[in-house]
N, C-alpha and C positions, 0 to 999 in steps of 0.2 A: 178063836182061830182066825178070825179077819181082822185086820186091822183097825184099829178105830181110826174112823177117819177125821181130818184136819177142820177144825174150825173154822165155819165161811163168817169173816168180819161185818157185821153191819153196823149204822150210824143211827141213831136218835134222833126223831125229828123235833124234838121236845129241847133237848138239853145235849145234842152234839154228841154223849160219848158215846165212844165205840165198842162193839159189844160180839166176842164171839159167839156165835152160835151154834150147836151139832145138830143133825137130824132132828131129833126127839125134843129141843127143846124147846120153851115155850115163847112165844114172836112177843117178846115186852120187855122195856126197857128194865134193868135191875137197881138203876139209878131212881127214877123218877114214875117207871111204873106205865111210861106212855107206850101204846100198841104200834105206831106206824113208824118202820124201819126202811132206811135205804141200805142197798147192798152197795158196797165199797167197788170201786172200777178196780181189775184183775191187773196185773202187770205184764201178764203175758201176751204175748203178739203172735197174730193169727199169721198162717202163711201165705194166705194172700195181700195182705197190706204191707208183708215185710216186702215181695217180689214187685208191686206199684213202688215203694216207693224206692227202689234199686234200678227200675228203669226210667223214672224221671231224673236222679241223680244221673243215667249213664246219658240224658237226651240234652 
């Protein structure tokens, strides 16, 4: 009944590739098996840095 949610993207500190992951699943690369993941920067913009940088633009 809940939606399963959207896979959060992480990188491989080992070998680069990117690697979805859901809640439950286990923090290690499926390529090469190494454990230390970075999480990918989001694209979404916060509403405070969108409103900074709309009044430097208007200054």
């Amino acid at each position: 009944m809940d939606p399963q949610p959207e896979p959060v993207y992480y990188i491989c500190g080992d070998c680069g590739m990117e690697i979805p992951l859901k809640p439950n699943d286990v923090i290690q690369c499926r390529e090469c098996g190494y454990r230390i993941l970075y999480k990918k920067r989001t694209r979404r913009i916060r509403g405070t840095l969108k409103k900074d940088k709309e009044e430097k633009q208007a200054s």
